[in-house]
C-alpha positions as CSV (number, residue, x, y, z in Angstrom):
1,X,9.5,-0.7,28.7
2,X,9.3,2.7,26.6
3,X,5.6,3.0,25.2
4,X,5.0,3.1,21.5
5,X,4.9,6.3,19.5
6,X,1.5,6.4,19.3
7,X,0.1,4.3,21.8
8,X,-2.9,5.3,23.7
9,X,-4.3,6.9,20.9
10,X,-7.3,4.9,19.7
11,X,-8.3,5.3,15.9
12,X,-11.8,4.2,14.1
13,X,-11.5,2.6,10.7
14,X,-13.8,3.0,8.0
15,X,-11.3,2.3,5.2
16,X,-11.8,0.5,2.1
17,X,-9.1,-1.4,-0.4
18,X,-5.8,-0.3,0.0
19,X,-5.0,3.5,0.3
20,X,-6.8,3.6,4.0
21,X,-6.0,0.5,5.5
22,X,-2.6,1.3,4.3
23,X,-2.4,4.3,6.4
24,X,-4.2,2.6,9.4
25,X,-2.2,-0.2,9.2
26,X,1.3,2.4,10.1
27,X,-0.8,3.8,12.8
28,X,-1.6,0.8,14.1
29,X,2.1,-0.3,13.9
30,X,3.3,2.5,15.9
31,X,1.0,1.5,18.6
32,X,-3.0,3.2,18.1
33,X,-5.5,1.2,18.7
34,X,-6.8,0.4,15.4
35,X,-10.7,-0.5,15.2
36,X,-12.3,-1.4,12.3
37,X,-16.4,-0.9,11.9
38,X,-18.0,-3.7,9.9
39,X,-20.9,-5.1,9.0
40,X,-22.2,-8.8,8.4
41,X,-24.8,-7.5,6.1
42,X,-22.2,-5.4,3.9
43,X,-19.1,-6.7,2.1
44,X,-16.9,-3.8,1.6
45,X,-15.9,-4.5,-2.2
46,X,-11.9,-4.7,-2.6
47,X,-11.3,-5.3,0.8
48,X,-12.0,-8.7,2.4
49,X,-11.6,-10.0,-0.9
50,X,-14.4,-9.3,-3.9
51,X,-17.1,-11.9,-2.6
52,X,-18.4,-13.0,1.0
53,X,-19.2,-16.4,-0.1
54,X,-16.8,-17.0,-3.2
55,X,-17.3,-19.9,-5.5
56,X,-14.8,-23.3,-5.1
57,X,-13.5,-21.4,-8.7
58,X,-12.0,-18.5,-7.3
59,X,-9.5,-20.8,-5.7
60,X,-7.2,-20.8,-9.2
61,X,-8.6,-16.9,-9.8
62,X,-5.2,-14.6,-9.4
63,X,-5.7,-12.1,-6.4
64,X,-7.8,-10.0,-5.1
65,X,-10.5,-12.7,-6.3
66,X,-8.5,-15.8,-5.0
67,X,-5.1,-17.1,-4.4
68,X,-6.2,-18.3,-0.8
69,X,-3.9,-20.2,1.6
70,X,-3.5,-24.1,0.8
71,X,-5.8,-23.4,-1.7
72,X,-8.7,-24.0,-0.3
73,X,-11.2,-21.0,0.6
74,X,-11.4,-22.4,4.3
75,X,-14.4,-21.7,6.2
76,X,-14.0,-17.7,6.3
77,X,-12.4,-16.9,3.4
78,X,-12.9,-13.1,4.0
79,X,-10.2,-13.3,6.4
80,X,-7.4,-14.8,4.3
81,X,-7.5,-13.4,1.1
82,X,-4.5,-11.5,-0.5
83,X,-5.8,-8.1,-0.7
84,X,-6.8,-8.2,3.5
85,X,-4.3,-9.7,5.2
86,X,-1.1,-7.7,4.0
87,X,-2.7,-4.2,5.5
88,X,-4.7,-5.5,8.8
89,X,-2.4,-6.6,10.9
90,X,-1.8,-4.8,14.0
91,X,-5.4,-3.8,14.6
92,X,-8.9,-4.6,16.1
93,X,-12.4,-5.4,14.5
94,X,-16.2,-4.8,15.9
95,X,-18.9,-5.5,13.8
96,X,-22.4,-3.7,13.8
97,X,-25.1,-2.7,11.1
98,X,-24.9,1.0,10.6
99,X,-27.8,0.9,8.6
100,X,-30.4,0.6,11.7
101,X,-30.8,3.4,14.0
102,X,-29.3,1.0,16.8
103,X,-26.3,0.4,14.9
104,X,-25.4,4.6,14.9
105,X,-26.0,5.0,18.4
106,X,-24.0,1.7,19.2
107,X,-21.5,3.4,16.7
108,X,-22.0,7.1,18.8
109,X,-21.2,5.3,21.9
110,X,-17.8,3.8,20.1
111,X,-16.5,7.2,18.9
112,X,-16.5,9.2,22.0
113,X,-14.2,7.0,23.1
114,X,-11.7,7.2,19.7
115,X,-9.3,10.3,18.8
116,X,-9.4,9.5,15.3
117,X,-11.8,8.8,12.8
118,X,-10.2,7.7,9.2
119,X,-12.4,6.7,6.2
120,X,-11.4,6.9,2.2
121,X,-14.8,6.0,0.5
122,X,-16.3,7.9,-2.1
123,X,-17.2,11.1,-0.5
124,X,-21.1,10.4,-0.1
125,X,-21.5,7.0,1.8
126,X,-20.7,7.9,5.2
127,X,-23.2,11.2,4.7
128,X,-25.7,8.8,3.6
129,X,-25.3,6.9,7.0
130,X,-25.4,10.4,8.7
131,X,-21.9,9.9,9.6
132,X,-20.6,13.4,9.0
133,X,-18.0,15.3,11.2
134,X,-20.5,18.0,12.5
135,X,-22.0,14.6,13.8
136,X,-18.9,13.2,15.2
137,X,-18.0,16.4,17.1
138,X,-21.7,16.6,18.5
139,X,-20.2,13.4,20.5
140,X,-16.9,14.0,20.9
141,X,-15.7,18.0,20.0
142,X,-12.3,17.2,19.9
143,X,-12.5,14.6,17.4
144,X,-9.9,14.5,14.3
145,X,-11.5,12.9,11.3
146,X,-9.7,12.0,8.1
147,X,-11.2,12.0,5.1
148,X,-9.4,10.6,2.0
149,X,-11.5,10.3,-1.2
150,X,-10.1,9.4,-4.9
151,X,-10.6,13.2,-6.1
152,X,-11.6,15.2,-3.0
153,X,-14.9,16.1,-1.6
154,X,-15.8,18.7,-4.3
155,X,-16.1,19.6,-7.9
156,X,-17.4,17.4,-10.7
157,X,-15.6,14.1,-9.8
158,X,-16.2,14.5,-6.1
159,X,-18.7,11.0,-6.0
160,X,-16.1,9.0,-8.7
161,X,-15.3,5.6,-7.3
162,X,-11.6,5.0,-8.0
163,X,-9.1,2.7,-7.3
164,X,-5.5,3.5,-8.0
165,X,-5.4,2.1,-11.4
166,X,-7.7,4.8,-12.5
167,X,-6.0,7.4,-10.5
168,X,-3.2,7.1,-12.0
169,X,-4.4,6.9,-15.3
170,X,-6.4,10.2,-14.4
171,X,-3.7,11.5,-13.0
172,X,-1.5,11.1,-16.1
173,X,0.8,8.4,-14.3
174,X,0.3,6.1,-16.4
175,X,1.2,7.6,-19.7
176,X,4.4,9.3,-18.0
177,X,5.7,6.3,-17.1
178,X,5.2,3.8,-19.8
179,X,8.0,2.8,-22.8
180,X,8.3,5.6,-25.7
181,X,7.5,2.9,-28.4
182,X,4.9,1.4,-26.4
183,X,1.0,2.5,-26.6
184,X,-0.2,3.9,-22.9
185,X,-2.9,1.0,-22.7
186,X,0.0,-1.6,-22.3
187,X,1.4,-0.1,-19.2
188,X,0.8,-2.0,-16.4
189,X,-0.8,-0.7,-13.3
190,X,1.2,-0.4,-9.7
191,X,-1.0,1.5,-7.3
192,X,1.6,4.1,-6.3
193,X,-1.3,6.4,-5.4
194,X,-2.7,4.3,-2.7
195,X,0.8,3.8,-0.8
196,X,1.2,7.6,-1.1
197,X,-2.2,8.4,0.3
198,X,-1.6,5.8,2.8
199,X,1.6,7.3,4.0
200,X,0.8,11.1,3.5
201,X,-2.5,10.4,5.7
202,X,-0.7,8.7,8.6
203,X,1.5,11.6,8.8
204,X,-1.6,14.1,8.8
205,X,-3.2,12.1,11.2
206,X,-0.1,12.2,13.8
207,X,0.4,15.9,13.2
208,X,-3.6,16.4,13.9
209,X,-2.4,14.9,17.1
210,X,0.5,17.0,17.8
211,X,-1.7,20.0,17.1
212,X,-4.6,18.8,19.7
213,X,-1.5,18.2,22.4
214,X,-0.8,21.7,21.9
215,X,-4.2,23.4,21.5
216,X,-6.8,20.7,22.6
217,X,-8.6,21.0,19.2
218,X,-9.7,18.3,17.1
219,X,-10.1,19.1,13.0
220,X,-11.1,17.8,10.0
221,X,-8.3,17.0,7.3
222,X,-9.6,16.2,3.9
223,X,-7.0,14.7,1.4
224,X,-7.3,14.2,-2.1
225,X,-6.0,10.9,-3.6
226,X,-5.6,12.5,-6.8
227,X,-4.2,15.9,-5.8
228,X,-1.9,14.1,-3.1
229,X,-0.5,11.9,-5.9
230,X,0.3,14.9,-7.9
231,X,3.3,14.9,-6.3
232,X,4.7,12.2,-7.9
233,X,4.4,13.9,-11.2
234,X,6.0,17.6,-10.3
235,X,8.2,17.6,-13.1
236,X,5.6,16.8,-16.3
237,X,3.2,19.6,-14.6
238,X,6.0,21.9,-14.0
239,X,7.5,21.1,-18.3
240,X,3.8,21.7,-19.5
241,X,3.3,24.6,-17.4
242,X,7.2,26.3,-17.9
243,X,7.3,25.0,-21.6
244,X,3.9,24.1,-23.1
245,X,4.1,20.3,-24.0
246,X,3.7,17.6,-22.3
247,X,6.8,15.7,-20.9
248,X,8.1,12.4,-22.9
249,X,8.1,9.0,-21.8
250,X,11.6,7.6,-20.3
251,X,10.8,4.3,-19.4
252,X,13.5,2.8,-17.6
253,X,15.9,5.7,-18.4
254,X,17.0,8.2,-16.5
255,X,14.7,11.7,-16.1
256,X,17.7,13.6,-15.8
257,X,20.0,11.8,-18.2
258,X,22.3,9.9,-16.8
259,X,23.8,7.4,-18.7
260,X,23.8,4.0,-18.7
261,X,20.9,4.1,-16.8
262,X,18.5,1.1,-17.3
263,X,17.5,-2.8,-16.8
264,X,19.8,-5.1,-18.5
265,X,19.1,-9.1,-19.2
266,X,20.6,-11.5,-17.2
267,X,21.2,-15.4,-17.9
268,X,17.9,-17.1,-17.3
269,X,16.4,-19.9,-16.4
270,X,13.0,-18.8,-17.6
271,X,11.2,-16.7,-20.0
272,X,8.7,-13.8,-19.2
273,X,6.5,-15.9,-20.2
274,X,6.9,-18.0,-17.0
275,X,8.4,-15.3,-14.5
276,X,12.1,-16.9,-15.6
277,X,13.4,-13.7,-17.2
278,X,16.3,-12.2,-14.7
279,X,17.7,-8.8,-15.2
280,X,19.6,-6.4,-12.8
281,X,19.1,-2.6,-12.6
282,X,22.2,-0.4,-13.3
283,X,22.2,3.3,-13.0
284,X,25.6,5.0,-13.4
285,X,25.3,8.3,-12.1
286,X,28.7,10.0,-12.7
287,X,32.0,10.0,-14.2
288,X,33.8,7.7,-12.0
289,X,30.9,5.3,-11.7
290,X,31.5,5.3,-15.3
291,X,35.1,4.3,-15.4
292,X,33.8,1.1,-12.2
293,X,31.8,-0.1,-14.8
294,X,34.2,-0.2,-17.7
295,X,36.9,-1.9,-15.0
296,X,34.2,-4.4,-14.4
297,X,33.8,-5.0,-17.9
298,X,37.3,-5.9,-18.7
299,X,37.5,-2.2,-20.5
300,X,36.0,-2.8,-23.6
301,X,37.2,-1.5,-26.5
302,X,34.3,0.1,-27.7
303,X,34.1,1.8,-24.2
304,X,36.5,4.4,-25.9
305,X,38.1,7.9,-24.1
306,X,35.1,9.7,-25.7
307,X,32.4,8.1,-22.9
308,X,34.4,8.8,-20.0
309,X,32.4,12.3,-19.9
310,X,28.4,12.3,-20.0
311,X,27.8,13.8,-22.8
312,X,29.7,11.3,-25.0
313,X,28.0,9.0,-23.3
314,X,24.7,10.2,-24.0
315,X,25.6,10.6,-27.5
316,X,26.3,7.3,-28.0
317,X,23.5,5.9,-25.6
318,X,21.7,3.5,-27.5
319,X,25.2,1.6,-28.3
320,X,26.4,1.3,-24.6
321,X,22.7,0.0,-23.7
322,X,23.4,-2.8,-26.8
323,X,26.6,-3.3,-25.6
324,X,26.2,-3.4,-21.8
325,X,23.2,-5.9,-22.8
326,X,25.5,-8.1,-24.6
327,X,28.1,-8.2,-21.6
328,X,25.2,-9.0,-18.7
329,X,23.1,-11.8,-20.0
330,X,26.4,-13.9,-19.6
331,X,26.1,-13.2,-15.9
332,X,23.5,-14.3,-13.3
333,X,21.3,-11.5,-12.0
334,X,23.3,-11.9,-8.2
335,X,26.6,-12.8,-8.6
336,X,26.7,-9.4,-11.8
337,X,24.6,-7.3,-8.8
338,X,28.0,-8.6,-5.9
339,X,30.8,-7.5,-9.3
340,X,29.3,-4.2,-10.0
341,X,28.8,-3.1,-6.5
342,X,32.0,-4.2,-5.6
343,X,33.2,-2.1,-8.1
344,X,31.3,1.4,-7.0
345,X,28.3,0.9,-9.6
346,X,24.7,0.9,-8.3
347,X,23.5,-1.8,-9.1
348,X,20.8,-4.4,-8.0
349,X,18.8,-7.5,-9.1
350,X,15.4,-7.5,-10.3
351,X,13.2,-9.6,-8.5
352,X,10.0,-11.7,-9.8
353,X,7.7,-11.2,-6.8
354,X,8.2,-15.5,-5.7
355,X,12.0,-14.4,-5.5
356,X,11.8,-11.6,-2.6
357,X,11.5,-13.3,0.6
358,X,14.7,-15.2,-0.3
359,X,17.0,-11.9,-1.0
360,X,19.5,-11.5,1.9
361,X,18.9,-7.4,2.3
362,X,14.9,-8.5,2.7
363,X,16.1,-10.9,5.1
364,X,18.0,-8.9,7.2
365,X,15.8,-5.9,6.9
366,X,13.5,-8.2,8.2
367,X,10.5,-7.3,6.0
368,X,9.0,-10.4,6.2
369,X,7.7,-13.2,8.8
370,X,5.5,-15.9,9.7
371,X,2.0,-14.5,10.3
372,X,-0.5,-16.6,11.7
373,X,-4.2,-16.9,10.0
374,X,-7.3,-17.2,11.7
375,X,-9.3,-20.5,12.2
376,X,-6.4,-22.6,12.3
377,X,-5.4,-21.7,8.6
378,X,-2.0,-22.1,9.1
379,X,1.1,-20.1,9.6
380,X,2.4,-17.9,6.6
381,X,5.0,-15.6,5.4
382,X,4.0,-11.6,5.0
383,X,5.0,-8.6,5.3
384,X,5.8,-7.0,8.4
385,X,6.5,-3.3,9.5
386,X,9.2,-1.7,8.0
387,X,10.2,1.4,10.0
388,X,12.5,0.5,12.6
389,X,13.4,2.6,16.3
390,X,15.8,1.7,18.3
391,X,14.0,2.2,21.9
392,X,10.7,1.3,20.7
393,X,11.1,-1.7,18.0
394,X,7.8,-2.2,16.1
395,X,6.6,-5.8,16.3
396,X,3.4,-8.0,15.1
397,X,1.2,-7.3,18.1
398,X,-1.8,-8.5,15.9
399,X,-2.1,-11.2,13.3
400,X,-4.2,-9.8,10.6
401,X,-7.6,-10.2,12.2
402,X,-10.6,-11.2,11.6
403,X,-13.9,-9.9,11.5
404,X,-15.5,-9.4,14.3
405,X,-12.8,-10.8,16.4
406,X,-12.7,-8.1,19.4
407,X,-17.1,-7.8,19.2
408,X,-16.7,-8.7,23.2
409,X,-13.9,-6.4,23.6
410,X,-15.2,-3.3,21.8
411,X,-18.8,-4.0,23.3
412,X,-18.0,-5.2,27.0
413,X,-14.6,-2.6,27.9
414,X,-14.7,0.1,25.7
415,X,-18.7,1.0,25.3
416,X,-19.5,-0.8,28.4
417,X,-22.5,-3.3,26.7
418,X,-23.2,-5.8,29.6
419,X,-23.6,-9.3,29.3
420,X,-27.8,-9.1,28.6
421,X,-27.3,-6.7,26.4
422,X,-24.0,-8.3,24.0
423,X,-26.3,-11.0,23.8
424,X,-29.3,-9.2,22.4
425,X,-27.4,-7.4,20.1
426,X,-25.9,-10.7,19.0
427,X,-29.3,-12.1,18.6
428,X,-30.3,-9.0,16.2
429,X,-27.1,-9.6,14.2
430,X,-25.2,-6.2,14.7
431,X,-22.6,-8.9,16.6
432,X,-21.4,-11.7,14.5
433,X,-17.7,-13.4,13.0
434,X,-19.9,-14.5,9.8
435,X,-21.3,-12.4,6.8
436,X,-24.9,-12.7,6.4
437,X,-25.9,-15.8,4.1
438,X,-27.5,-12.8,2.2
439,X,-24.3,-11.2,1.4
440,X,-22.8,-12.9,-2.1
């Protein structure tokens, strides 16, 4: 059988919420080893969830704080909660207390047997452990260490905590994105940084690799969330830089101004209110999109000679976008998505997040299966991985896990602890499937 990309290749995870484990969850798809570092006597906030030992009322809180399987918190809820399990799968976890001097040379032992190290806190807490990279190369010189904080590791907002609602509001995402008649504060947040940071990092890591195969050096790669996710927002830089003012905001139209270009309403069995609102996505892009669309419509009279070029079209935007608006909500979202493709239009349905897993493309794309929960929790649909090879197909190797579930793994076959010793360190609590009562 042909080995995965990346398999042999063992990575140590120090990541936190989403843009980390995002980008050790890929590596971990394409075959590293993936081992987390925790600790029963920390709760890493954002990332098992936002308490240890949440109260019965979390249960009807919306996620990260709740929305746990069957409703009921079961008897780890750390391992089941929204926020975890949809970027841990396909990797390992080992717990010990990095705050004892035991815990850093258990830890020293770990990482000369790793390749990678990845971490995306705030630049200061591993320092503060002493975990530094003139530290991990004093074990292991060829080490590769990614470091991936909200704003980088110097400069006046090198110590900000972030998560990527506040990047991107830093960032100027949020304004550049949002409705021209609406006030920035009602945009909603999405997180693109963290997925971006995620992805950008995974590559880095794997080209790190590359560049060790070739020259048997290890390096450190730092990565700024905020800088990285700059990327996203070329054009406004590029208008206020070029121009002097700062770009508009399009909302759903088209940056480059194509028209129609847009959401339109759909018939609906619902209201916004409840999720109920349907509405499909329509982007014409050219002339003879154009002319599919009209077809489609029945040619309209109002779709008069004068549109069948762009600029008559965009002179006469707002009335097509009344008009198209008119024509759709007599359609459902699906069966308008099947006319207008047919007919050469791009086109697609908008999905309320409950309506996904049932959308044929998700289906056959396979983006989702049953994943199976820890302490008998049940089985469950998630996500799965979404790049696809044909010699080396990407599969669940690894439910998401839980903590602490490969202690006698990580201790007995990869640091060589033996059996006396696993169970003194179990004793002093560096080894354990259970946060401290301690921890809230």
């Amino acid at each position: 059988m042909t080995p995965l990309p990346l398999e042999g290749v063992r990575v140590l995870d120090f990541c936190v919420v989403w843009a980390g484990p995002f980008a050790t969850m890929l590596l971990g798809d394409l075959g590293a080893e993936v081992i987390k570092v925790e600790s029963p006597f920390v709760m890493q906030p954002m990332t098992r969830g936002v308490l240890a030992h949440p109260p019965e009322s979390s249960i009807d809180a919306p996620a990260p704080a709740g929305a746990f399987p069957n409703n009921e918190l079961g008897p780890r809820p750390w391992n089941y909660t929204t926020t975890f399990v949809n970027v841990y799968r396909n990797k390992k976890s080992v717990t010990m207390d990095l705050w004892r001097p035991e815990g850093l040379d258990l830890l020293a032992r770990l990482v000369a047997e790793c390749d990678v190290v990845y971490e995306n806190n705030a630049t200061e807490t591993l320092p503060k452990l002493g975990i530094t990279y003139d530290w991990l190369r004093s074990i292991r010189e060829d080490i590769i260490m990614l470091r991936v904080p909200a704003y980088g590791s110097s400069g006046p907002y090198e110590n900000a905590r972030a998560l990527g609602v506040h990047l991107e509001s830093v960032m100027g995402h949020t304004l550049l994105r949002g409705y021209p008649e609406a006030d920035p504060t009602e945009t909603t947040p999405i997180f693109s940084g963290d997925y971006i940071a995620g992805s950008q990092g995974a590559m880095a890591t794997m080209m790190a690799l590359w560049h060790r195969r070739r020259t048997g050096e290890g390096q450190l790669i730092e990565l700024s969330q905020a800088e990285n996710a700059a990327g996203m927002l070329a054009q406004g830089f590029m208008d206020y830089a070029l121009n002097g003012q700062g770009p508009a905001r399009h909302g759903n139209d088209s940056y480059y101004g194509a028209v129609p270009y847009g959401v339109y309403p759909c018939r609906s069995p619902g209201t916004a209110a409840d999720g109920g609102d349907h509405w499909v996505s329509i982007s014409v892009l050219n002339d003879d999109q154009w002319r599919g669309l009209v077809a489609a419509m029945g040619s309209p009279g109002w779709a008069t000679p004068d549109l069948d070029e762009l600029a008559g079209r965009r002179a006469r935007r707002d009335e097509i976008d009344h008009e198209i608006a008119a024509w759709t909500v007599q359609f459902d979202d699906y069966d308008l998505t099947t006319r207008l493709q047919e007919a050469g239009v791009p086109a697609a349905p908008v999905l309320e997040a409950s309506r996904v897993h049932d959308d044929p493309q998700i289906q056959a794309r396979g983006l989702f299966g049953p994943l199976e929960l820890h302490d008998e929790i049940g089985t469950f649909t998630y996500n799965r991985p979404f790049l696809g090879f044909s010699e080396t197909p990407l599969t669940v190797r690894q439910s998401p896990v839980a903590m602490g579930e490969h202690n006698e793994y990580v201790y007995k076959e990869v640091i060589g602890v033996d059996d006396e010793e696993y169970a003194r360190l179990q004793a002093a609590g560096h080894i354990s499937m259970d946060f401290d009562p301690s921890v809230p």
